[in-house]
DRENVOGU-856307 format. One record per residue: residue in one letter; z, y, x of N, C-alpha, C, CB in turn. Coordinates in steps of 0.1 Angstrom, whole numbers, padded with zeros to 4 digits, always signed. Glycine has a CB too. Example, Ala and Ser with C-alpha at 12.3 -4.5 7.8 and 13.67 -1.06 7.14 Angstrom:
A+0078-0057+0132+0078-0045+0123+0078-0033+0132+0090-0045+0113/S+0071-0022+0128+0071-0011+0137+0079+0000+0129+0057-0006+0141/
END
This chain:
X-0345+1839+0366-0342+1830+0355-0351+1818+0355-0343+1838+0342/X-0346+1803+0352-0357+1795+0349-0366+1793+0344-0356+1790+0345/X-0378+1790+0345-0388+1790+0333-0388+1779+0326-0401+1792+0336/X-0378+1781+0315-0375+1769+0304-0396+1768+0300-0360+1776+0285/X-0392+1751+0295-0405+1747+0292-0408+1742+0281-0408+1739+0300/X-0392+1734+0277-0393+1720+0263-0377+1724+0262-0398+1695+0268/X-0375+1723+0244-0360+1723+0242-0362+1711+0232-0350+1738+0235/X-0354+1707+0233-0350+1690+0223-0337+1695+0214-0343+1672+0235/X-0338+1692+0200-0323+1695+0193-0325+1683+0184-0320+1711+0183/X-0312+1682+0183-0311+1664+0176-0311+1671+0164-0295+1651+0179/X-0308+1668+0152-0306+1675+0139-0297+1673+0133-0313+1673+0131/X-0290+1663+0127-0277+1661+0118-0266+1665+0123-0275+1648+0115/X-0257+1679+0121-0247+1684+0132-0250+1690+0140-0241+1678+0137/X-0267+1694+0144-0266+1702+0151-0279+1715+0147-0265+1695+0165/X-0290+1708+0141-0300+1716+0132-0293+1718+0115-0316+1707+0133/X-0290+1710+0109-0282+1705+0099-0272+1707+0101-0281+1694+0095/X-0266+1716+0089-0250+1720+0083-0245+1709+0078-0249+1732+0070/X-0231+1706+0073-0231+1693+0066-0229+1694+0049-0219+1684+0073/X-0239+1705+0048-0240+1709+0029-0259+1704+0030-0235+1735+0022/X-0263+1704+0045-0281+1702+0046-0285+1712+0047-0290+1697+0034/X-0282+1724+0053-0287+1736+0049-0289+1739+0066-0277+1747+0039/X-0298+1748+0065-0301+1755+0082-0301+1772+0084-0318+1751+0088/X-0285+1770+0090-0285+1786+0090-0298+1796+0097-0272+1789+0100/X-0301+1808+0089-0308+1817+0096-0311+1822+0107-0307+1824+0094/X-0298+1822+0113-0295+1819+0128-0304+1811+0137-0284+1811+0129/X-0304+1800+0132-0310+1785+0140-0323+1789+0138-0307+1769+0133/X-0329+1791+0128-0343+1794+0123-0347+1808+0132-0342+1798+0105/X-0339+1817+0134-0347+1826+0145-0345+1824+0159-0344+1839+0143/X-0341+1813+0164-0336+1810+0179-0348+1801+0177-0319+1804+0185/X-0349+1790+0173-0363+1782+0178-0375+1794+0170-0365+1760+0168/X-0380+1805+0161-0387+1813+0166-0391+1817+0179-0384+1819+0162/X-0379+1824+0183-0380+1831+0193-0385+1820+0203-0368+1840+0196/X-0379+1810+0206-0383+1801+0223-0397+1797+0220-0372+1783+0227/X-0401+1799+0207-0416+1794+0206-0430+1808+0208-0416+1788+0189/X-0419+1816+0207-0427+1826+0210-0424+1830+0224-0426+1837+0201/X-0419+1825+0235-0418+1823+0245-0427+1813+0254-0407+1822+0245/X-0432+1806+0241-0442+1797+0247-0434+1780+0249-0446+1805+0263/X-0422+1783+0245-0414+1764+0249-0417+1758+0238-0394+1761+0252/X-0419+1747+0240-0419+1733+0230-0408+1728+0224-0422+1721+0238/X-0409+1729+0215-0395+1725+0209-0399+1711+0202-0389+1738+0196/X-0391+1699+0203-0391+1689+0198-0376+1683+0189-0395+1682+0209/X-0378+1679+0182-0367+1670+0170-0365+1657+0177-0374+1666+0153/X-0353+1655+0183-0351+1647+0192-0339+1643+0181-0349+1652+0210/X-0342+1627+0173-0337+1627+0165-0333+1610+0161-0344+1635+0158/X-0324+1604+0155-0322+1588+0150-0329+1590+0139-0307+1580+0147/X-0335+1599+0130-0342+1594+0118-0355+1590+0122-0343+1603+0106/X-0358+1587+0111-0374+1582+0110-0384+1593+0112-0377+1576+0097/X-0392+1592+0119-0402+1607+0119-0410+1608+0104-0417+1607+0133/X-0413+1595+0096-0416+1597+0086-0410+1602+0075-0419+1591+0085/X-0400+1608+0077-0389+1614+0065-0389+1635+0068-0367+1605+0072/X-0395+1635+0079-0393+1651+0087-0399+1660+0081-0398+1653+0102/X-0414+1657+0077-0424+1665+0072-0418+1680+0066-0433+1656+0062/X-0411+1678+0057-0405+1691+0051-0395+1697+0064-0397+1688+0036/X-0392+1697+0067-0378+1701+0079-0393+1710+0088-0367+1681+0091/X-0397+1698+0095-0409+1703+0106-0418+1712+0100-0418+1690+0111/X-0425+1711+0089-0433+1726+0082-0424+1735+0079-0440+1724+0068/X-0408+1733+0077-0401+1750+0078-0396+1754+0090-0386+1753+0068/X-0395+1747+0102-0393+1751+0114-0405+1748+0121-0381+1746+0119/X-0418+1752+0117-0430+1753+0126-0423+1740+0136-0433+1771+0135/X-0424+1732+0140-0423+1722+0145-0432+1713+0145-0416+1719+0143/X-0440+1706+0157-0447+1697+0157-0449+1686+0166-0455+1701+0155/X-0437+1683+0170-0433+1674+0181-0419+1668+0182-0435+1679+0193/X-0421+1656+0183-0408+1640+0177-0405+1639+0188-0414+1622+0169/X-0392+1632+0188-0385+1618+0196-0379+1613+0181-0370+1622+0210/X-0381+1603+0178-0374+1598+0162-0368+1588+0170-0386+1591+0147/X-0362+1578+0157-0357+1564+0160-0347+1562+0172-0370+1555+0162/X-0336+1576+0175-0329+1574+0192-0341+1567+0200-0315+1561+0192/X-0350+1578+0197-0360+1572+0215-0367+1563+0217-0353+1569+0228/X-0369+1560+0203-0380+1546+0199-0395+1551+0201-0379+1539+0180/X-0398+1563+0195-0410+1568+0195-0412+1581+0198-0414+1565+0185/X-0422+1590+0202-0427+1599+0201-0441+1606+0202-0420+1602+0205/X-0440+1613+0192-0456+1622+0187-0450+1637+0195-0460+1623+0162/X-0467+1643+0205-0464+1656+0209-0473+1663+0201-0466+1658+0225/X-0473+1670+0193-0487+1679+0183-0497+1666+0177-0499+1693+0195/X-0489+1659+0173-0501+1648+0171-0503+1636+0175-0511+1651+0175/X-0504+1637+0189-0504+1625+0198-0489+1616+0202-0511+1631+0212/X-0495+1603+0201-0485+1597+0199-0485+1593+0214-0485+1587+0189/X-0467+1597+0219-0463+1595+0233-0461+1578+0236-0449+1603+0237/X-0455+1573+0228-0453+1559+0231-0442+1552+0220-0446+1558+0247/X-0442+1538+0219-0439+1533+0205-0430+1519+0213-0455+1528+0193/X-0416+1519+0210-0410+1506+0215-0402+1501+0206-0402+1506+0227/X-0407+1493+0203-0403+1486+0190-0387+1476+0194-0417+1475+0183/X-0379+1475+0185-0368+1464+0192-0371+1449+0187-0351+1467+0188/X-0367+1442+0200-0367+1428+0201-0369+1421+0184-0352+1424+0209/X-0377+1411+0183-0373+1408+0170-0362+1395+0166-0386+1407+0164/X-0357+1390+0181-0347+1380+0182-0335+1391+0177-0346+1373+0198/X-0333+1402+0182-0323+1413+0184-0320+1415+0167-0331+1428+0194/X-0325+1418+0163-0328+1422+0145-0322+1407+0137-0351+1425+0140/X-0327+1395+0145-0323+1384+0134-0306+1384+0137-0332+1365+0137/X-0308+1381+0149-0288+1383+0152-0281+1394+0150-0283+1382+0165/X-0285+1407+0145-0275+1418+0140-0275+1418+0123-0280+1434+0145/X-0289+1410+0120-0287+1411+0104-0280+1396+0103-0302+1414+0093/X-0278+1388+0110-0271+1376+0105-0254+1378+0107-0276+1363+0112/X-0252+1392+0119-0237+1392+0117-0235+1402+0105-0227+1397+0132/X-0244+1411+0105-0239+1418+0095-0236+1413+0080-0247+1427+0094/X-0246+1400+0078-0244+1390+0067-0231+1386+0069-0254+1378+0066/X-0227+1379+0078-0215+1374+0077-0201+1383+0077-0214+1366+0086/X-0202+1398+0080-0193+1406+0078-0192+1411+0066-0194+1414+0087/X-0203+1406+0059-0203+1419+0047-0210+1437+0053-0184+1422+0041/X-0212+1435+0062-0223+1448+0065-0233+1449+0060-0228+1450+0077/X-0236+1465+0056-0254+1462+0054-0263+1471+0060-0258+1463+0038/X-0276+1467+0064-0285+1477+0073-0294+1479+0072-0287+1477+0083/X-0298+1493+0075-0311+1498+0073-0324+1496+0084-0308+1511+0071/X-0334+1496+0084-0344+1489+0092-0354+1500+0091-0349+1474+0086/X-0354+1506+0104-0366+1520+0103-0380+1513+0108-0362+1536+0115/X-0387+1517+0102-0400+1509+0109-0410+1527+0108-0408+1490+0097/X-0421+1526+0112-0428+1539+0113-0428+1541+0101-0442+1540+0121/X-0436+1531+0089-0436+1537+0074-0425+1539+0068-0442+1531+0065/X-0413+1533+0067-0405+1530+0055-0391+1528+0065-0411+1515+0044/X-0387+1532+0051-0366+1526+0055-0369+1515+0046-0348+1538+0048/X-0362+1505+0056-0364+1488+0049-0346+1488+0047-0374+1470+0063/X-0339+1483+0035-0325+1482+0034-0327+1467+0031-0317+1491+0023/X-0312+1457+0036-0307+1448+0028-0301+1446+0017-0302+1446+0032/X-0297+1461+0017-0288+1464+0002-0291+1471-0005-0276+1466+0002/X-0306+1475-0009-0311+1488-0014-0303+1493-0025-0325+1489-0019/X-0297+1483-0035-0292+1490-0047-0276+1490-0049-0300+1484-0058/X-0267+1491-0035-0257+1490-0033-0249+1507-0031-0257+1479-0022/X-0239+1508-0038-0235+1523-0036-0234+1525-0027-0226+1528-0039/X-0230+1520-0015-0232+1524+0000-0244+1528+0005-0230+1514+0009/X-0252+1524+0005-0269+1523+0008-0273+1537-0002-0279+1505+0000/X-0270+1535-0009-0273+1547-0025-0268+1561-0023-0263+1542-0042/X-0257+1559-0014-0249+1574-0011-0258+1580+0006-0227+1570-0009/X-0263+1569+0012-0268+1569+0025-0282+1575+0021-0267+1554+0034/X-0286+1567+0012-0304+1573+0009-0301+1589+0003-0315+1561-0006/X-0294+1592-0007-0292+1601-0010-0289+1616-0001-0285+1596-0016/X-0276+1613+0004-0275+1622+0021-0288+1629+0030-0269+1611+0032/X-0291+1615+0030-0301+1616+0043-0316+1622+0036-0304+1598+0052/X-0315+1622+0022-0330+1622+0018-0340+1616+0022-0334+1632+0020/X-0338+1604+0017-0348+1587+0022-0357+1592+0009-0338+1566+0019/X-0369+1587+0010-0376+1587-0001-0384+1576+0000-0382+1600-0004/X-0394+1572+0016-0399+1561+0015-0390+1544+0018-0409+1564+0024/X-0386+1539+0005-0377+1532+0010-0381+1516+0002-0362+1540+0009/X-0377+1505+0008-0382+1493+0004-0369+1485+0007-0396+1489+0012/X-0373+1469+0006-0359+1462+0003-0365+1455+0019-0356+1450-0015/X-0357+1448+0023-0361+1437+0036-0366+1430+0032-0353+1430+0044/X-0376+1425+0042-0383+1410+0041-0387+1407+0060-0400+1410+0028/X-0384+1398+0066-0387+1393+0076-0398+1398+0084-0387+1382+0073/X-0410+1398+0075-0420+1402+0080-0420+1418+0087-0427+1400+0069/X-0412+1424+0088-0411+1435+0092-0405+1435+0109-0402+1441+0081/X-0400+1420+0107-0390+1423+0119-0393+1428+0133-0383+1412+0122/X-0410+1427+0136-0417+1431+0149-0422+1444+0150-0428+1424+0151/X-0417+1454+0138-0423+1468+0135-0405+1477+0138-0431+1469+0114/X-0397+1473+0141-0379+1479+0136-0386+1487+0152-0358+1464+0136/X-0382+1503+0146-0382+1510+0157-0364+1512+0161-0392+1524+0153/X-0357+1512+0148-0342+1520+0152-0333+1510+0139-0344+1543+0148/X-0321+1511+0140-0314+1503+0131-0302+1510+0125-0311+1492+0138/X-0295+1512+0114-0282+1521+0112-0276+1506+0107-0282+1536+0099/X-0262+1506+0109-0253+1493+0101-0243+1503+0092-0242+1482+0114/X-0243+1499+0082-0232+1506+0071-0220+1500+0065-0239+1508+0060/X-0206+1507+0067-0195+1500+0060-0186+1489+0073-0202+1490+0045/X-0191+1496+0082-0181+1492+0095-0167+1495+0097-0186+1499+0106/X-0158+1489+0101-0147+1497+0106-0150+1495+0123-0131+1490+0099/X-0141+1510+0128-0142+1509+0144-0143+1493+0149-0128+1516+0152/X-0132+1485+0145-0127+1474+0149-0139+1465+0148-0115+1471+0142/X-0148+1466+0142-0159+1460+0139-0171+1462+0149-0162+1465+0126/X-0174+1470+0158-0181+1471+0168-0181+1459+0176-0177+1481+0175/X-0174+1455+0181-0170+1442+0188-0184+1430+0187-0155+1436+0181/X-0181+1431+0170-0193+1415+0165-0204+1418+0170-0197+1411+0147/X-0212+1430+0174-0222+1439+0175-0225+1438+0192-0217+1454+0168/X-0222+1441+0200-0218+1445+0211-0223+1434+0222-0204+1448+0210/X-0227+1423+0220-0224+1410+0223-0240+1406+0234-0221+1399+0206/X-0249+1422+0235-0258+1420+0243-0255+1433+0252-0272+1417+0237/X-0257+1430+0264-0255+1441+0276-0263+1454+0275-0259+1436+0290/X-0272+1454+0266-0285+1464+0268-0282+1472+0257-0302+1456+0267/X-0276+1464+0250-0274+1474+0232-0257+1485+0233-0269+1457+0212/X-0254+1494+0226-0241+1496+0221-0249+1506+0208-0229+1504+0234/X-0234+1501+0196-0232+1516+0185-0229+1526+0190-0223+1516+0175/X-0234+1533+0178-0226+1550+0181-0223+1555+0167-0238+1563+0190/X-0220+1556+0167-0214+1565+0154-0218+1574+0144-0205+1572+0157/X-0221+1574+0135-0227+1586+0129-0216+1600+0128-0233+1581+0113/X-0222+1610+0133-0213+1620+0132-0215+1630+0124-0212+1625+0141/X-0210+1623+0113-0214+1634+0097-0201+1628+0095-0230+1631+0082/X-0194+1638+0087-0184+1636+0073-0191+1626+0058-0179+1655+0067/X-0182+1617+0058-0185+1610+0052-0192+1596+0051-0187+1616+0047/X-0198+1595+0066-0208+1586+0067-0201+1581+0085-0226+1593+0064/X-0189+1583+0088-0184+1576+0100-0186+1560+0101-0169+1579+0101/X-0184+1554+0085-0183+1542+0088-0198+1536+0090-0175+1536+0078/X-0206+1544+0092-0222+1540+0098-0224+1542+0112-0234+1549+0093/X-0232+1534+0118-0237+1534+0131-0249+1528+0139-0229+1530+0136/X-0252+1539+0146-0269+1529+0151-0268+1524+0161-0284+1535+0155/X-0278+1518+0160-0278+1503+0170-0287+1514+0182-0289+1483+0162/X-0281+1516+0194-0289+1523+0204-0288+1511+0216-0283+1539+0208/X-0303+1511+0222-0304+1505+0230-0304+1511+0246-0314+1499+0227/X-0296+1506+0260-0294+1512+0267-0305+1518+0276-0287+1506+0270/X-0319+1506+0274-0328+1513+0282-0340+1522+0273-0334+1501+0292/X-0337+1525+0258-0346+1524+0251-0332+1540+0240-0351+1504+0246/X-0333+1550+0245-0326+1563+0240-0334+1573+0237-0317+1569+0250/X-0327+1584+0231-0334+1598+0236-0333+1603+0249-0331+1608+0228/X-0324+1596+0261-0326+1601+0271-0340+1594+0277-0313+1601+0279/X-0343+1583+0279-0352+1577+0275-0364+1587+0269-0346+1569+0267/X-0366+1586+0259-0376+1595+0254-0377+1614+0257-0373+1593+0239/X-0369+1616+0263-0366+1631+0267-0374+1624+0287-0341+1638+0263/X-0370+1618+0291-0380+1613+0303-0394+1612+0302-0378+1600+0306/X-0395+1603+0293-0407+1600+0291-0421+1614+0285-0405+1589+0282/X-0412+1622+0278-0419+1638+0271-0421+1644+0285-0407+1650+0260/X-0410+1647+0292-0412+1655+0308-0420+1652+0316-0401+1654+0316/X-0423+1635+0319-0435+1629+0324-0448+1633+0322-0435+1619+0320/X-0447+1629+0309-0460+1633+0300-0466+1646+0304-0456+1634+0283/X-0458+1658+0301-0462+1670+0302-0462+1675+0317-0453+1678+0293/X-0456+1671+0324-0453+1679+0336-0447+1685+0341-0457+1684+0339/X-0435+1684+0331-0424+1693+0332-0411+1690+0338-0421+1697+0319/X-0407+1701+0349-0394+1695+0356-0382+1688+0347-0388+1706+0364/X-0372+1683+0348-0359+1683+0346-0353+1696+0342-0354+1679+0357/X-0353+1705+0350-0347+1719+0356-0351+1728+0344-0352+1724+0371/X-0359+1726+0338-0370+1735+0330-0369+1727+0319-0385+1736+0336/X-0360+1719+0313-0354+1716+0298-0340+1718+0292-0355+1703+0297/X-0341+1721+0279-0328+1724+0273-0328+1713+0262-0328+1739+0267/X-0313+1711+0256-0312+1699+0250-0299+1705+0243-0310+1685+0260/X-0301+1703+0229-0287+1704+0220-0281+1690+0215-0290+1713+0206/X-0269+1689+0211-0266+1673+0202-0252+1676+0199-0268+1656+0212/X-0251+1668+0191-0233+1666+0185-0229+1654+0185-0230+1669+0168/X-0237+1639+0188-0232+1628+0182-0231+1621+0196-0241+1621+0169/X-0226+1612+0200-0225+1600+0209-0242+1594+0212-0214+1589+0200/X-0250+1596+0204-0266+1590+0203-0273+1601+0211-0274+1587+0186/X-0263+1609+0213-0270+1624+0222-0268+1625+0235-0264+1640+0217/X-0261+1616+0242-0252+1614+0253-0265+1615+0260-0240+1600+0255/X-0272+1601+0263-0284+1601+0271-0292+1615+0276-0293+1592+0264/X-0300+1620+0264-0308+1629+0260-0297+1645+0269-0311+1628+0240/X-0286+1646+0266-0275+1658+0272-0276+1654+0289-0256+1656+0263/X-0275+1642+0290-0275+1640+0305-0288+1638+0313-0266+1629+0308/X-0300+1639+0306-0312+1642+0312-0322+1655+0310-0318+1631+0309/X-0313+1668+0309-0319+1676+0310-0315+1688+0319-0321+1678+0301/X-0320+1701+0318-0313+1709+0328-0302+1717+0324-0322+1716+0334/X-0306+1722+0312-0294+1731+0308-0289+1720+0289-0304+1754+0306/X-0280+1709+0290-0273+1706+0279-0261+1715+0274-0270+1694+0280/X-0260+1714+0255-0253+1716+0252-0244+1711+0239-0255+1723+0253/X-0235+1709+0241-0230+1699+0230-0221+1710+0219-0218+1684+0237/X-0222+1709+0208-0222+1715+0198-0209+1714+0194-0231+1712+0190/X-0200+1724+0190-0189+1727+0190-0180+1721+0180-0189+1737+0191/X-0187+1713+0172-0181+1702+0165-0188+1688+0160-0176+1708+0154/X-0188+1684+0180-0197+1676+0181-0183+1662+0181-0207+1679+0196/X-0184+1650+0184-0178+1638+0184-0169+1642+0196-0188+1624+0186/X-0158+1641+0196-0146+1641+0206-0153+1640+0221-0135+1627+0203/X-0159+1627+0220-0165+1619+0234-0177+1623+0241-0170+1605+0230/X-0182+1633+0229-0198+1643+0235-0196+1652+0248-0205+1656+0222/X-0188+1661+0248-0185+1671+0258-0187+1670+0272-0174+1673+0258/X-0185+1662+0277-0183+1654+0289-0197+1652+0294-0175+1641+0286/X-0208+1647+0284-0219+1647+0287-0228+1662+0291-0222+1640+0277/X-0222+1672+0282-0234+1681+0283-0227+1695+0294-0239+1687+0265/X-0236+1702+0296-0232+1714+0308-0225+1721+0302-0242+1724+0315/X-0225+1727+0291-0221+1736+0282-0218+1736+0267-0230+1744+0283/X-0209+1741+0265-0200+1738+0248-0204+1749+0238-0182+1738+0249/X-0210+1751+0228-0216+1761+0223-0206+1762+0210-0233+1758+0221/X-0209+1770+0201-0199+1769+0187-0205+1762+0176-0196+1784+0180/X-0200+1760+0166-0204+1752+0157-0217+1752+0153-0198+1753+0147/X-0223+1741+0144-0238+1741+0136-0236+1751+0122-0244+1722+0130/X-0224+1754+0118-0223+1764+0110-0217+1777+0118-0215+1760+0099/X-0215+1782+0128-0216+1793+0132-0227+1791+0146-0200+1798+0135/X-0237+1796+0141-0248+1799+0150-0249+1793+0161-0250+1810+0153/X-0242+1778+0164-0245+1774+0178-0257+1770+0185-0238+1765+0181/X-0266+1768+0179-0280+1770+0186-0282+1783+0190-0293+1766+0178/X-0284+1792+0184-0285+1806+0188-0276+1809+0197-0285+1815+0178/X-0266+1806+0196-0254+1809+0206-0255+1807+0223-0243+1800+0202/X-0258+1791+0223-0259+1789+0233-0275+1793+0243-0254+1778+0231/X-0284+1793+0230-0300+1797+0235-0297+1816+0244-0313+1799+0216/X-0287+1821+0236-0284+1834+0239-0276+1837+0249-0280+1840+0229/X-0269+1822+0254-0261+1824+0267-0272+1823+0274-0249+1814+0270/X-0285+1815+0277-0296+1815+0286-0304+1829+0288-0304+1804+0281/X-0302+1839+0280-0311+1846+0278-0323+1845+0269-0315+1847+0288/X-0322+1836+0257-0336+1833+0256-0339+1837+0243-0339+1819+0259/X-0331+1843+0236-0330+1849+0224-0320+1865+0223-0323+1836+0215/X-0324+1870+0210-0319+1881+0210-0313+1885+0195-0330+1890+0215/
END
């Protein structure tokens, strides 16, 4: 059998039910791989500053935040790539002109355009934002990650218009018409490289869960991926293996097709 080393699970759809809740299930499968000795990291598009409660109930103490903007291993911070700040003036000036509005993760805070807009209001709410502020310019050299809200598909297009960037979709009910700005050289596959580096750890000797399109990278740079059984149509294709839902035990499920749980 391999000697797994590091497992990465993204969270919304795949640690997260879509009521917010984390089945028992899930909670005793990252037990168990930790008592095996593997690293488990939150390989995630939120902000690492929002986790603290999630990460103290699942003993967790190691990030990928911001789609692969940043990561902390027990502490130590792996590396910090902030996006362009030309990049930020031209997505918030189309989004001005579309009527979009977006959120701006920086390490401290969620910076909104539209803090007090029901869209924004139903998004902070969901996600459980708590450090949150309005935009101001001055921020624009700190944007680790970006969400755009109130898109239609057809709307990608205005967005799209640099070779290095594409959206992806948020894959929650209710919040489709949101999407982050992921950068092509700058992912969680990306950040799932750079962790392996770091540590020493093969390829071959990582596991990777996800549900969303922002998981593509991260599913195709590990050894054993799995895409979660009511993941985005387009996910599958990326990962080795298809596990069952985030509400029927698909972390455990598939950790238990490895052997690695009981």
């Amino acid at each position: 059998m391999t000697d797994y080393k590091v497992l990465f699970l993204d969270i919304d759809g795949t640690i997260l039910t879509p009521d917010n809740t984390i089945e028992e299930s899930t909670k005793s499968a990252i037990s168990q791989v930790q008592e095996l000795g593997i690293e488990v990291f939150l390989a995630t598009g939120r902000p690492l500053h929002e986790l603290d409660e999630m990460a103290k109930e699942l003993n967790i103490h190691s990030f990928i935040g911001y789609n692969g903007a940043y990561a902390v291993y027990r502490g130590e911070e792996l590396f910090n790539e902030p996006m362009m700040s030309s990049t930020i003036d031209q997505f918030l000036e189309t989004a001005n002109l579309h009527q979009h509005e977006a959120i701006l993760y920086t390490n401290n805070e969620n910076v909104f355009t539209h803090i007090q807009s029901p869209t924004t209001q139903d998004f902070i709410s969901y996600f459980h934002l708590y450090k949150n502020a309005s935009y101001s310019p001055v921020i624009n050299d700190q944007v680790l990650g970006m969400t755009l809200l109130n898109l239609k598909e057809s709307d990608i297009s205005f967005y799209e218009t640099e070779a290095d960037i594409h959206l992806s979709q948020v894959n929650v009910e209710g919040m489709r018409h949101c999407y982050d700005v992921i950068r092509d050289q700058v992912n969680k596959g990306y950040g799932v490289q750079m962790v392996l580096k770091h540590l020493g750890i093969d390829k071959q000797c990582s596991i990777a869960f996800g549900d969303g399109m922002n998981d593509k990278e991260m599913l195709s740079n590990t050894g054993e991926s799995f895409a979660m059984g009511n993941g985005h149509p387009d996910i599958f294709q990326y990962a080795k293996h298809r596990t069952t839902n985030v509400t029927d035990s698909g972390i455990f499920n598939g950790l238990k097709k490895l052997g690695l749980v009981k």
